[in-house]
Each structure stands twice: as C-alpha cells, then as structure tokens.
C-alpha positions, 0 to 999 in steps of 0.5 A: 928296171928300176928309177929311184927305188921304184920298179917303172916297167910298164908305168907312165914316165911323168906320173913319176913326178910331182909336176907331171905336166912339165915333163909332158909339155917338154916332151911335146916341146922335143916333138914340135920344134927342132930343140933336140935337148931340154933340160928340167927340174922336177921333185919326186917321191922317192920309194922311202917316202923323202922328196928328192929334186932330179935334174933331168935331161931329155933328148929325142930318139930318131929313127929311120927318115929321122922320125922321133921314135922315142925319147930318152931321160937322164936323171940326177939326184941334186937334193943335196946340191940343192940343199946346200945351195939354199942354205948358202942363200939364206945365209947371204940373204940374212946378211944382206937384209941385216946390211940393207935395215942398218942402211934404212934405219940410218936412212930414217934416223936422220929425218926422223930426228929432225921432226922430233926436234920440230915437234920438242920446239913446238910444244915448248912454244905451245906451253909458253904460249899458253902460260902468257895468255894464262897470265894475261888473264889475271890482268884486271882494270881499264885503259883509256883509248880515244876518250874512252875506258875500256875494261881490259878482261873485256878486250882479252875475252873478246880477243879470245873468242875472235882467235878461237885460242882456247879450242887452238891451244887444246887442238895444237896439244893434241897435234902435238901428242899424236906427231909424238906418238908416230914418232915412237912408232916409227923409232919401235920399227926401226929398232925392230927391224935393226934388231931383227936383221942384225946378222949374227954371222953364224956366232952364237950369243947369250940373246933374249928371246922374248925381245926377238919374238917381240921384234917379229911380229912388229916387222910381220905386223903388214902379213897379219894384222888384216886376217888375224889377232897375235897374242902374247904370253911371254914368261916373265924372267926368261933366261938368255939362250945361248943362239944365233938370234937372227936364225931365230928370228927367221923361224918364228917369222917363218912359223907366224907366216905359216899360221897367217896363211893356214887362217886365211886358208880356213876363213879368208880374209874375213874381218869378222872372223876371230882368226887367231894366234897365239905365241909363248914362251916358258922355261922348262929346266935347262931348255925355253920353250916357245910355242906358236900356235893357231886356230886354222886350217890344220896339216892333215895327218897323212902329209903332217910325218913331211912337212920338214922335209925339204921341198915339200908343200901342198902350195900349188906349183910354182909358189910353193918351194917347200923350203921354210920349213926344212930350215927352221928344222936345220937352224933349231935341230941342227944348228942350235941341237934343239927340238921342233914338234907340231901337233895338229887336227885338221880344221881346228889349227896348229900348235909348233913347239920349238925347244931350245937348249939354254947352254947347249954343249957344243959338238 
C-alpha cells in the first residue's frame, strides 16, 4: 500500500506528518465524543522530498454493538490550491495595503502641515524677536522718569536678565530646529511607506532599486532597530530595473525579517551584542544584484536544498507557514526571470543573492 510515495504498511498513520499530534487528538476526539467526521489540514513529506499540504477527512469505523473498530482516512493533495490561493492573497493584500498607506499619508499630510506651517511662523517670530531686541541693544543714552535719569542700556540689561531672554531665544532656536527635524522624519516615513505600498497591479516599470530598498528599511525600522545594525552599500549609479517594485519590495522585507529573526535567534535581544546586517546592491552586466546578508544563527545544511519550498519552516507549529520564502522565489524567479542563491554556515550567518534582470525578455 502505498500513500503519497511511501510504502505505509506496517507504519504508524501520524508519524506520516509534520504535526503528528493533530492527527492523534483528532482521532481521540473521533473516539470521545459522538463527532463522527472531522476534517484536517496537515503538511507531509512526500517520498521525492517536497512538502505537500493534504486535506484530510477522517470518520469512525463501527463494528458490532457500535463499538469503534477503526478509523478511516481520506487525503487530498491541495498544495497547488493552496499555492494559488496564497498567492491570490498576497496580491489582494499588497493592494490593500497600498490603498490603506495612501489613506494614512493623506490622513497625516493633513495635521503634519498644520505644524509645519506652525512651526515656519514661529521662527519667523523668533528671528524678528531676536533682531529687535539686537537693535535695542544699540540704543545708548538716559531717560528722565520721576525726577530721576536713567541710563537706558542699564534698564535694557536688567530687563534682560529679569526675562532670562538670551537662554529663551537660544531654547526657543532649538525647539524650533527639533520640531523641524521630527517633521522631516515623519514626511521620510510617509513617503516611505507610500512608496513601498504603491501596488503596481502586476505592471512592470522601469523602477529604482536602491529607492526601494532605501524605503524598507525605513518601514522595517520597529523589526529591527532593538536587536541589530542594517548597513548599506548601495552602488552609485545603478540602473532602473525593469519590475514590478512593490514585489520587490516585499522580498527584501521578507529577507530583512528573516535575517532579524535569524540574529535574534543566535543572541537575542541583547543590545550589546554586535547583531548585523548588511544590504547591497551592484550592477553586474545586463543584471542588479542585490545581497542581504547577516551575522546569525546560519540554515543548517541539511534543510537549506527546502527552504523555498512551499510551506516549509523550522518555526514551531502554528507560526510558522512556510510561506515568505516560496514567494520571493515565485516573484524574482518566476515573475521577474531572475535568480535567488543563499549560501549559509551554520552559527556564522546568511548571505541571499537575489539577481534581477535589467530588461528582461518577456515570455
């Protein structure tokens, strides 16, 4: 008998699958209650090595006086439904989070101006302020008040201490110049996060790359920036890639994560430790290049052949789908004709090349 590939005979249904423990407590749930079906999904090591997800039905086999005698198992290959699926997902949910950020940026755009303009005026007020009390300054003489002079600087000067109004003009400078400088990082996330949303729809253009990766690690900045550093070497020059950017985009964020996780699994998150990553891009002929590459835990050798295929992961059950890899390797490989390598020693960390070409033929 075989199931899949494999000869079964004689070996035990559940240890046939990745979680086998789902499959016993359905059976145990089959033998305790009066369900009489239940259905489940569950990934499986086929013979050739591939992963392949089954739907299963299971129902009780009764026997005399209704006793369970046995339980039978139907299984269904939907690896390709469900391949089809998540990527019909991932093209809604790419859609919707472009729509969702122009809403946001719109949403802070507004306000944002509103302080921005605040602050222009302010320090128009600031500077004018500053230039009278300069010119004031300059007046010299007396001035005569109940049957008394009075030197006029005197009177300036004690008012100036009394204000304190040199430490508030410096002070209000620098209010000034830090509201400004927030203001500029709040317009580079916006227009990060615009660009790095925009749906392309599935229609390719010539794009920048280094913009793009330039924009995901400003919106993966919150994954990162308390377990590692992200460095940059982006080649001077490069030339558009003809691509759908927002795909992109979704790989390089998908790797940055990746090698986050792959840190923090090595050394936690431990502030002291020098968790890296590194990002650049090259031309190299009629291709750009683009390696990601870290200092983590490594992908041990022997699992390192699956790691693109689909709904594989050495996460535990349940939070890991195995997904993000497969479809970096369906949009640079599939999509975009390009190439995606990763070279890897375990404890030492992870290099992914991805290769794109500049103006790719289409089929």
């Amino acid at each position: 008998l075989e199931f899949f590939g494999f000869d079964v005979i004689g070996k035990h249904f559940p240890s046939l699958f990745e979680n086998s423990e789902e499959i016993i407590n359905s059976y145990k749930i089959l033998s305790t209650s009066n369900q009489k079906k239940i259905y489940i999904e569950n990934r499986f090591n086929s013979n050739e090595g591939s992963i392949k997800l089954l739907a299963i039905w299971s129902r009780v086999i009764n026997g005399k006086n209704d006793e369970t005698t046995g339980f039978l198992a139907t299984a269904r290959d939907i690896t390709d439904y469900e391949d089809m699926k998540n990527k019909l997902l991932h093209t809604s949910k790419m859609e919707s989070i472009g729509q969702l950020a122009a809403g946001i940026a719109h949403e802070i755009n507004t306000p944002l101006q509103y302080i921005n303009n605040g602050n222009f005026f302010m320090r128009y007020v600031v500077e004018n302020f500053t230039k009278f009390f300069e010119n004031l300054e300059k007046i010299d003489g007396t001035v005569y008040y109940e049957n008394r002079n009075y030197n006029i600087k005197d009177i300036l000067n004690q008012l100036y201490t009394n204000l304190n109004l040199k430490l508030l003009t410096v002070e209000a400078e620098k209010s000034i110049n830090r509201t400004n400088k927030g203001i500029d990082n709040v317009n580079r996330i916006v227009k990060a996060l615009k660009n790095f949303a925009h749906p392309s729809g599935g229609v390719k253009n010539f794009s920048n790359i280094n913009d793009g990766i330039a924009d995901t690690i400003v919106i993966s900045h919150n994954e990162w920036k308390y377990i590692t550093k992200i460095e940059t070497n982006l080649a001077d020059n490069l030339p558009l890639c003809y691509c759908c950017l927002d795909e992109i985009n979704q790989v390089i964020l998908n790797m940055i994560i990746n090698s986050v996780h792959a840190i923090e699994s090595k050394w936690g998150k431990n502030k002291t430790v020098n968790g890296l990553i590194k990002v650049e891009t090259f031309k190299k002929n009629d291709f750009v290049q683009i390696t990601i590459s870290d200092n983590g835990i490594g992908i041990p050798e022997s699992i390192r052949s699956k790691i693109f295929d689909l709904f594989f992961t050495t996460k535990e059950v349940g939070k890991g789908t195995g997904q993000g890899l497969a479809i970096a390797y369906d949009i640079i490989v599939n999509k975009h004709q390009g190439e995606i390598l990763v070279d890897s020693k375990e404890g030492e960390g992870t290099v992914f090349t991805i290769t794109l070409p500049i103006n790719p033929k289409e089929n």
